[in-house]
GUROKE-626672 format. One record per residue (C-alpha): residue number from 0; residue in one letter; chain; z, y, x. Coordinates in Angstrom, 1 decimal. Each point is the difference from the previous one (the first is absolute). Example, Ala and Ser with C-alpha at 12.3 -4.5 7.8 and 13.67 -1.06 7.14 Angstrom:
0,A,A,7.8,-4.5,12.3 .
1,S,A,-0.7,3.4,1.4 .
END
This chain:
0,X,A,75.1,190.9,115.3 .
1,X,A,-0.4,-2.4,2.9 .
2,X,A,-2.7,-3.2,0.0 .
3,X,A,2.9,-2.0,1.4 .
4,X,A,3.9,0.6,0.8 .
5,X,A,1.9,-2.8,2.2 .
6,X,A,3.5,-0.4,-0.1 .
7,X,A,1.3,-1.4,3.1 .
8,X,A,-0.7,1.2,3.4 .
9,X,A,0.4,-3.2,2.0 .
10,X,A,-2.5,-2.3,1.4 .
11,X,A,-1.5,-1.2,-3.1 .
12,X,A,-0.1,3.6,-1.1 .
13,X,A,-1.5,1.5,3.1 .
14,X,A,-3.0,-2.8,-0.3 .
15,X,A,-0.8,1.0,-3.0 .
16,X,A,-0.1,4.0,0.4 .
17,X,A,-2.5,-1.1,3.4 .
18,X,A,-2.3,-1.9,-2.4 .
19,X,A,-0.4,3.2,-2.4 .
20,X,A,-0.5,2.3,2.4 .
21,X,A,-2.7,-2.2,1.0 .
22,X,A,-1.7,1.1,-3.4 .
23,X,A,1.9,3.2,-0.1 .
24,X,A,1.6,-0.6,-3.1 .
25,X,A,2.5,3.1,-1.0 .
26,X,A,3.4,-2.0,0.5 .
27,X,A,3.7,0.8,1.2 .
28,X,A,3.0,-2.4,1.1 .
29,X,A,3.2,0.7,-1.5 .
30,X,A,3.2,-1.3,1.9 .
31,X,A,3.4,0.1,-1.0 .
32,X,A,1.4,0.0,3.5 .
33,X,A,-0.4,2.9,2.4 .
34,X,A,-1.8,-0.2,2.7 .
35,X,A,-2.4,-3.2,1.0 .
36,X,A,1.1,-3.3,0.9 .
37,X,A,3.5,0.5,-1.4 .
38,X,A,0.4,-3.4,-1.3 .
39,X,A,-0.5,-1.4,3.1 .
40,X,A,2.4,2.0,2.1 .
41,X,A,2.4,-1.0,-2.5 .
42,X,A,0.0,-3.6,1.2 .
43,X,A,3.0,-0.9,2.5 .
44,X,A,-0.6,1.4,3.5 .
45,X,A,-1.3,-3.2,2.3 .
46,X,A,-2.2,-0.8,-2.6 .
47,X,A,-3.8,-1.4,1.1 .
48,X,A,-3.3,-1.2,-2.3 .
49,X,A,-0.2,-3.7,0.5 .
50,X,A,-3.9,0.7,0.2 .
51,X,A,-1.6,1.1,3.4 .
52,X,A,-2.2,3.2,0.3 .
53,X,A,-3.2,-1.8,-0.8 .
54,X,A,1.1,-0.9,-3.5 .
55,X,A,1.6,3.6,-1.0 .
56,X,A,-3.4,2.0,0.1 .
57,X,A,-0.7,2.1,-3.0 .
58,X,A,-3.5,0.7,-1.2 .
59,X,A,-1.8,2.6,2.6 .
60,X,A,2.9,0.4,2.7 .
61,X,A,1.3,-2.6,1.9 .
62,X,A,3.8,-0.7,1.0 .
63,X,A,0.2,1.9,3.4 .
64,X,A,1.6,-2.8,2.0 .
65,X,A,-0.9,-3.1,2.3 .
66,X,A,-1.0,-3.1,-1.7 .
67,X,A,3.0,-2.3,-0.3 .
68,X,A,2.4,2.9,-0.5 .
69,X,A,2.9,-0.4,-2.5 .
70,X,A,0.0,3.9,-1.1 .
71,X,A,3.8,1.2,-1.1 .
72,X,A,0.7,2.2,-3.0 .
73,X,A,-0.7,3.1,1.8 .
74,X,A,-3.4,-0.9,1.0 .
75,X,A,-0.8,-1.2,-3.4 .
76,X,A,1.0,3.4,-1.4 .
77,X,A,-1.7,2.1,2.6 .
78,X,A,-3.3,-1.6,-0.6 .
79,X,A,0.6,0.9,-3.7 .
80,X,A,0.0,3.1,0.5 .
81,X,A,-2.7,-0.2,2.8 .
82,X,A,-2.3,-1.0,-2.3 .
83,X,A,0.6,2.1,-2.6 .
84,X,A,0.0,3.3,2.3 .
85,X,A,-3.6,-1.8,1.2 .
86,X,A,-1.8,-0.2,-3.3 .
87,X,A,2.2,3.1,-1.5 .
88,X,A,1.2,-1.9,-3.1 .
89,X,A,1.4,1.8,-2.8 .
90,X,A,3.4,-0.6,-0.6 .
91,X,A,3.0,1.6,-2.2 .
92,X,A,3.2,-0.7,1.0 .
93,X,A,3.3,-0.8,-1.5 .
94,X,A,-1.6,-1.1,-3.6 .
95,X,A,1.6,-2.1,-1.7 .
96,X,A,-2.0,-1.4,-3.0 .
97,X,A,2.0,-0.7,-2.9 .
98,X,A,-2.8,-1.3,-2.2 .
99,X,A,-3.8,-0.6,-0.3 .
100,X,A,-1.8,0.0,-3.5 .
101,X,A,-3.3,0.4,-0.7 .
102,X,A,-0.5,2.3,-2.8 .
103,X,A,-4.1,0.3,-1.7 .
104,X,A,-1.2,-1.2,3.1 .
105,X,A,1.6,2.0,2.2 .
106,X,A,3.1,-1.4,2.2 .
107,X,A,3.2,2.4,0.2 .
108,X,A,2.1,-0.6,3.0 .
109,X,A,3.3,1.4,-0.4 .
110,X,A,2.4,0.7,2.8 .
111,X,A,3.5,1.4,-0.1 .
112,X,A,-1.7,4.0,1.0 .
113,X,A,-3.4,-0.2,-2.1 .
114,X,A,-2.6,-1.7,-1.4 .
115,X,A,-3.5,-1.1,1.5 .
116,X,A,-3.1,-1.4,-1.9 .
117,X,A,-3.0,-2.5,1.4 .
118,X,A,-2.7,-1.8,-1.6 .
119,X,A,1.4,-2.7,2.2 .
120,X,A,3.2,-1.5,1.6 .
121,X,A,0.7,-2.2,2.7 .
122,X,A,3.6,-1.5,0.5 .
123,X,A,0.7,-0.6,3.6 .
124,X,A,3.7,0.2,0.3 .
125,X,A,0.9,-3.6,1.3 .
126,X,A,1.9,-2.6,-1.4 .
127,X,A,3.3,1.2,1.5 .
128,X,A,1.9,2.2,-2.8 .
129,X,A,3.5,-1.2,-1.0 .
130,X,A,2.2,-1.6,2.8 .
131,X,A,1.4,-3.0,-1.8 .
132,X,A,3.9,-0.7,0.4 .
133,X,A,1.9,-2.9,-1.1 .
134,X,A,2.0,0.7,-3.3 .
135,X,A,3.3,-1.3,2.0 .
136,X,A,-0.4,3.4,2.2 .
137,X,A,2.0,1.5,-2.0 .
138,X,A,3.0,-2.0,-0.2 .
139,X,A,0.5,0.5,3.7 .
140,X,A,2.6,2.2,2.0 .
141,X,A,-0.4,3.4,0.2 .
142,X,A,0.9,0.1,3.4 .
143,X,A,-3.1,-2.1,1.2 .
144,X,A,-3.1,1.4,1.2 .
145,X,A,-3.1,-1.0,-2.2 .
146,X,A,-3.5,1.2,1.0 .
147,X,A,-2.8,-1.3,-1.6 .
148,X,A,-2.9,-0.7,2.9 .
149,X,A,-1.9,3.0,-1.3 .
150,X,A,2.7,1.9,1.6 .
151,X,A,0.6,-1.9,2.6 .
152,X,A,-0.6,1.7,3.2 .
153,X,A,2.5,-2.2,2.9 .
154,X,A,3.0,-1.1,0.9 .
155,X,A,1.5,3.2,0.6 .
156,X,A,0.5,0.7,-3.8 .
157,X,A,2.5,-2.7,-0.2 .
158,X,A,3.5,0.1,0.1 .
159,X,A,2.3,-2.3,2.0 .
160,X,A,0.1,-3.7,-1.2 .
161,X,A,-2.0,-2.9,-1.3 .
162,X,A,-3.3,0.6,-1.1 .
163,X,A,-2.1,-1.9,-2.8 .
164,X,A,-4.0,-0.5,-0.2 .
165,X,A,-1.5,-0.4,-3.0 .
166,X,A,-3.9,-1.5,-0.6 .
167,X,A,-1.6,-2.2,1.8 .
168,X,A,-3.1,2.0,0.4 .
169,X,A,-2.2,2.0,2.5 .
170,X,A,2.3,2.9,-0.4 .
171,X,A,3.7,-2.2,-0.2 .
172,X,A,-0.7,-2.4,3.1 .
173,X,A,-1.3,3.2,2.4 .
174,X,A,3.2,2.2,-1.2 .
175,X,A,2.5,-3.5,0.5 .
176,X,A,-1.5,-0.5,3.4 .
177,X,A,0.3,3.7,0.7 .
178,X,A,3.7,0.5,-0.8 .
179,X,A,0.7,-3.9,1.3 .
180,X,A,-1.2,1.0,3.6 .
181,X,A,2.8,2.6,-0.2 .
182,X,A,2.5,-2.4,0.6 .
183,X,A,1.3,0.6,-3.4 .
184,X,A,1.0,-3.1,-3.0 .
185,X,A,-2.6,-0.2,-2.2 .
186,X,A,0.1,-2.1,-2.9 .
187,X,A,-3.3,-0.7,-1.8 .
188,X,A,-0.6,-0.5,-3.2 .
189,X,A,-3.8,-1.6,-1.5 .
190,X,A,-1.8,-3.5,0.2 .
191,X,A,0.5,-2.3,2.0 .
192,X,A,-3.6,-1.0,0.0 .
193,X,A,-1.4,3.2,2.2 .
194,X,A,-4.1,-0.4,1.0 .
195,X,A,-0.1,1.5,2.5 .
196,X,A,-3.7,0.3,2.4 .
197,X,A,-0.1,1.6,3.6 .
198,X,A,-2.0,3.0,0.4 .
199,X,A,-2.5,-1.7,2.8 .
200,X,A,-1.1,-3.5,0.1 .
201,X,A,-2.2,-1.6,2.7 .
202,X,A,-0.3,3.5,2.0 .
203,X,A,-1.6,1.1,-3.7 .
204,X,A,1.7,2.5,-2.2 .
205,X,A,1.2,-1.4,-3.5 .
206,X,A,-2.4,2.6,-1.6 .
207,X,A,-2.9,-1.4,2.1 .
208,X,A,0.6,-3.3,-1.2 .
209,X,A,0.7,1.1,-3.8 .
210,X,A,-3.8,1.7,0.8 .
211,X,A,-0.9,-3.0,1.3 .
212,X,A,0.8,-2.5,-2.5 .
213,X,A,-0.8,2.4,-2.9 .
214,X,A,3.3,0.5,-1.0 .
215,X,A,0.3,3.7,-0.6 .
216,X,A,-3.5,-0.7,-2.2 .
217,X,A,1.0,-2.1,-2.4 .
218,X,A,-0.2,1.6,-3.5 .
219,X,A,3.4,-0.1,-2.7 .
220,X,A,-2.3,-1.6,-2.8 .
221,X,A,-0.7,-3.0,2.6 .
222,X,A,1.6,-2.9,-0.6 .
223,X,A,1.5,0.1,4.1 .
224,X,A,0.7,3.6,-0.8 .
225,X,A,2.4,-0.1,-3.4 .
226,X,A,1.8,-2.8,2.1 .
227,X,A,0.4,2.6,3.0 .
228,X,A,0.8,2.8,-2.1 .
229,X,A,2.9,-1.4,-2.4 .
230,X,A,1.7,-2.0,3.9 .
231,X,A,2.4,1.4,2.0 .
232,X,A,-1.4,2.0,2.8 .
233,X,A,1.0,-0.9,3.0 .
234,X,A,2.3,2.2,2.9 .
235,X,A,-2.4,1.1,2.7 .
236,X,A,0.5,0.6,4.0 .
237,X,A,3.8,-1.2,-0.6 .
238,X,A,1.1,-3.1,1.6 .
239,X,A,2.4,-1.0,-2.9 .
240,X,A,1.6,-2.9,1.1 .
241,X,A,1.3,1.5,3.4 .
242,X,A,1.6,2.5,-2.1 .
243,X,A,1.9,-1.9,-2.4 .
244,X,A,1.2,-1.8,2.8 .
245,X,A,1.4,2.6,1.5 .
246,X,A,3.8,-0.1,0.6 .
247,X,A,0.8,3.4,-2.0 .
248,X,A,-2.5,-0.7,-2.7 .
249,X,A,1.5,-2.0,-3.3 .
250,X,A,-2.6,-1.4,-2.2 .
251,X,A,1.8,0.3,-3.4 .
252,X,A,-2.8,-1.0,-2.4 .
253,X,A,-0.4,2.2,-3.3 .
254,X,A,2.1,2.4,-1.2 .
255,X,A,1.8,-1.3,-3.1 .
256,X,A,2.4,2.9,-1.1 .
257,X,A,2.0,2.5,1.2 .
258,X,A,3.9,1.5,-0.4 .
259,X,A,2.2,2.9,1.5 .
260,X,A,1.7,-2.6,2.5 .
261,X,A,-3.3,-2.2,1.1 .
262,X,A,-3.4,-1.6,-0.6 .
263,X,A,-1.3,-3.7,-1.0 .
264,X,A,-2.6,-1.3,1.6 .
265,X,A,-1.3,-3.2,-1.1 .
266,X,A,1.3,-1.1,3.6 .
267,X,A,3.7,1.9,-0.7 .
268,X,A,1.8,2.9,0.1 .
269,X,A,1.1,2.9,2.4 .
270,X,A,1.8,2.7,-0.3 .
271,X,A,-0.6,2.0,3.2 .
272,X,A,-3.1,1.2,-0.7 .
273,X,A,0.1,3.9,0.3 .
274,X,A,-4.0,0.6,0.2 .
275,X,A,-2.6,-1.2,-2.6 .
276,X,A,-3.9,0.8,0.8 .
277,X,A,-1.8,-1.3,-3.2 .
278,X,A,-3.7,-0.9,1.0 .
279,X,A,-0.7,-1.1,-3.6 .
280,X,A,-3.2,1.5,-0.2 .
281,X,A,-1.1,2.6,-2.7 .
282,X,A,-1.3,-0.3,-4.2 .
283,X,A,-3.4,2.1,-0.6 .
284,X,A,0.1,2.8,-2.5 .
285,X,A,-3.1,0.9,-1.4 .
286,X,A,1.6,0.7,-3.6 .
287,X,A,-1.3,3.6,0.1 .
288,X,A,-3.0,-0.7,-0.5 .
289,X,A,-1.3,0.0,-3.7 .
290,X,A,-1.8,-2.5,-1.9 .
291,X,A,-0.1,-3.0,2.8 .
292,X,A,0.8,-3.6,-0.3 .
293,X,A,2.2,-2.0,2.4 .
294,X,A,-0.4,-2.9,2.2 .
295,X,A,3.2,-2.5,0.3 .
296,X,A,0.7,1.7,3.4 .
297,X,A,0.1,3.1,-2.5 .
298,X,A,-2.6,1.7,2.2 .
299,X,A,-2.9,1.4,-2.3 .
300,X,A,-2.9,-2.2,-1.3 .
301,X,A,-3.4,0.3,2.3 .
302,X,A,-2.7,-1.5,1.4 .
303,X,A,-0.8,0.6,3.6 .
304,X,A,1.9,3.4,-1.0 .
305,X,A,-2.0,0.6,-2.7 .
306,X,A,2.6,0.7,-3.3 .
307,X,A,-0.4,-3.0,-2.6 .
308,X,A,1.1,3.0,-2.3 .
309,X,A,-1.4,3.8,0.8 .
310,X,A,-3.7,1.0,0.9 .
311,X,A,0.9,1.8,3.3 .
312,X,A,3.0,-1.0,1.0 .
313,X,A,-0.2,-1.9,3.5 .
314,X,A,3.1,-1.8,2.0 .
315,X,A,0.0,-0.4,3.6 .
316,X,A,2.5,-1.2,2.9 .
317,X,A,1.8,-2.7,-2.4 .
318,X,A,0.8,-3.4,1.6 .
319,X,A,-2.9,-2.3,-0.5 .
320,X,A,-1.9,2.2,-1.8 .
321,X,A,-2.9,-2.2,0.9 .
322,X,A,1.0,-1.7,3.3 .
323,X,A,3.2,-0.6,2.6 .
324,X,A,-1.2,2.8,1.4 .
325,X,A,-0.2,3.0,-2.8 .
326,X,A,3.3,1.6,0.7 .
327,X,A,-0.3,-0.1,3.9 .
328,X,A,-0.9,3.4,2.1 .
329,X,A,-3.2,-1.6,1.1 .
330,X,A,-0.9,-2.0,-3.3 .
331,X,A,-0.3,2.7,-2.4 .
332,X,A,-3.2,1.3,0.7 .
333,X,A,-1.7,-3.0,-1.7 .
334,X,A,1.8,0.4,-2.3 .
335,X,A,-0.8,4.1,-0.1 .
336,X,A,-3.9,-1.4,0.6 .
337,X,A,0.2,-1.8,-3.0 .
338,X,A,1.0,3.0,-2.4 .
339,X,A,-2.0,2.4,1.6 .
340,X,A,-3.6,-2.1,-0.8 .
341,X,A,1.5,-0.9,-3.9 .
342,X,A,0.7,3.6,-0.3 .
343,X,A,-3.3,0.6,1.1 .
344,X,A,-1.9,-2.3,-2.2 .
345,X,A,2.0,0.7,-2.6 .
346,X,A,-1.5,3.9,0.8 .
347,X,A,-3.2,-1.0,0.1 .
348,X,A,-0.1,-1.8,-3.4 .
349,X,A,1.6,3.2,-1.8 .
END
C-alpha cells in the first residue's frame, strides 16, 4: 500500500514525486514507456522548446544551460533523467495502466503486468494521448507515405515526390519549414489566418515579456483567461509569412477530402502528392479512469487538479490547468505547489 502512486513520469509527474519526498510520503511513479524522457525523444530530430533555459527549471534543480538558450530534445531528456538520478525518484518502468478505481477507499491501479494500491493518486500523464487523423486518411493511396508528427523524425523518411503538411500549429509550421528548406514541394494544408509571434522582441525574450505583462499568470476562471484558453494559440519563433512565400511552398487551405488518385483542398486539387505528415494534433484519453466526469475538451473534471468527483484523485500537466503556463516544463511546479499544500491541509484536517 503506497500513500500516493503517480502515473506519468514527465515533467508534471517528476514535480510532484519532488514535492512528496519533501514530506517523505511513501510514493512510486509508474511509466508506460521505458526508460525516462521517452516521449520527448520521440519528437522529430531538429526539434527545440520554444522557451529559453530560464523558463524550463523544475522545482529544486535548475536547467543546466546559459540563460537565453533554446535546449533541443536531447537536452530536455537528459535533464530528466538528471534530475531524477539527483533526488533518486522511484520509478517502474514500462506500466501501462489500464484502469484506476477506487475501491472502499482504497485506489487500485491496474496495469497490463499487476496491480498496485494507494490511498492516493495523482494523474500526470499530459494531455497528449491519441494522435488525431483526418477520417479522409484512409481513402488515400497505398503507395503514399503517411506519418503522423508523433512519428515524424525528418526528411529522410520520405520517399521521392511531393510532400503535404498538415496543421497550422507549433508542431506543422516547424516540420513544413523543415522539409521546405530541403528544396523539396511542399503543399500545405490549415488556416489561412496563422498568429504567429517571434521568439524575442525589443532584445527581450517573448517569455520575459509574457512575465512581464502577466500573461503566463492569468488564471482559466478569469474572464481574460477563458478568452485566452478557448483562442487559437499562436505559432512561436516561426516567421510564417516568409515561408508561405516561399517558391516551393503551396498554401492549399484545409483539407476537404481525399481519393486514391488526389486530394481537395479548399484551394484545389493535386495529385502528385506522394508524402503526407499530418500535424493534426492528438485527443486525450483518460477513459480508464473510473467514476470521473468530463469536461467539453473531454479531459476530466477538476479544480486546480483537484477531481470535481473522487477524494484523492489529483490531475497535473493538463493545458491550462490553472494558467497559460500549467503544461509548460517550467510552469508546472505551481501548479505541483498548489497540490502539494491542499494535500497537506487536507492531511492536517483528517
Amino acid at each position: 500500500m503506497k500513500d500516493f502512486i503517480i502515473i506519468g513520469a514527465g515533467q508534471s509527474g517528476l514535480s510532484m514525486a519532488y514535492n512528496l519526498a519533501q514530506t517523505n510520503s511513501n510514493y512510486l511513479v509508474l511509466d508506460a514507456n521505458e526508460h525516462i524522457g521517452a516521449p520527448w525523444l520521440k519528437r522529430w530530430d531538429s526539434l527545440t522548446l520554444f522557451t529559453p533555459t530560464e523558463y524550463n527549471h523544475l522545482p529544486g534543480m535548475k536547467f543546466p544551460f546559459p540563460k537565453g538558450y533554446y535546449p533541443n530534445k536531447y537536452e530536455v531528456a537528459d535533464y530528466l533523467k538528471s534530475y531524477v538520478e539527483h533526488f533518486n525518484i522511484p520509478i517502474e518502468f514500462n506500466q501501462k495502466v489500464t484502469s484506476v478505481t477506487k475501491v472502499d477507499g482504497v485506489f487500485e491501479v491496474t496495469t497490463a503486468k499487476e496491480q498496485f494500491k494507494s490511498k492516493q493518486v495523482i494523474i500526470a500523464t499530459g494531455p497528449f494521448h491519441t494522435p488525431y487523423t483526418p477520417p479522409c486518411h484512409t481513402d488515400i493511396a497505398e503507395d503514399v507515405t503517411q506519418l503522423h508528427s508523433e512519428n515524424y523524425k525528418n526528411p529522410n523518411q520520405l520517399q521521392d515526390g511531393d510532400c503535404l503538411v498538415v496543421g497550422a500549429g507549433d508542431s506543422g509550421v516547424q516540420i513544413l519549414s523543415e522539409i521546405a528548406d530541403t528544396g523539396r514541394k511542399v503543399h500545405f494544408s490549415g488556416t489561412d489566418n496563422i498568429k504567429a509571434i517571434p521568439q524575442t522582441f525589443l532584445g527581450k525574450t517573448l517569455w520575459w515579456w509574457f512575465t512581464k505583462i502577466g500573461f503566463l499568470s492569468v488564471n482559466r476562471y478569469s474572464k481574460i483567461g477563458q478568452w485566452l484558453s478557448k483562442g487559437v494559440q499562436p505559432v512561436i519563433g516561426t516567421d510564417v509569412k516568409s515561408l508561405l512565400a516561399k517558391d516551393n511552398v503551396i498554401h492549399m487551405g484545409r483539407t476537404l477530402s481525399a481519393d486514391e488518385t488526389s486530394i481537395t483542398f479548399q484551394k484545389g486539387s493535386v495529385s502528385s502528392i506522394k508524402n503526407i505528415i499530418w500535424a493534426t494534433g492528438f485527443k486525450p484519453n483518460f477513459f480508464w479512469i473510473d467514476g470521473i466526469s468530463f469536461d467539453e475538451m473531454n479531459y476530466p473534471s477538476n479544480y486546480r487538479g483537484v477531481s470535481n468527483d473522487i477524494e484523492g484523485l489529483y490531475f497535473i500537466g493538463l493545458p491550462w490547468l490553472y494558467t497559460r503556463g500549467s503544461a509548460t516544463l517550467g510552469g508546472v511546479w505551481k501548479d505541483a505547489d498548489y497540490l502539494m499544500n491542499y494535500i497537506a491541509k487536507n492531511q492536517q484536517a483528517a
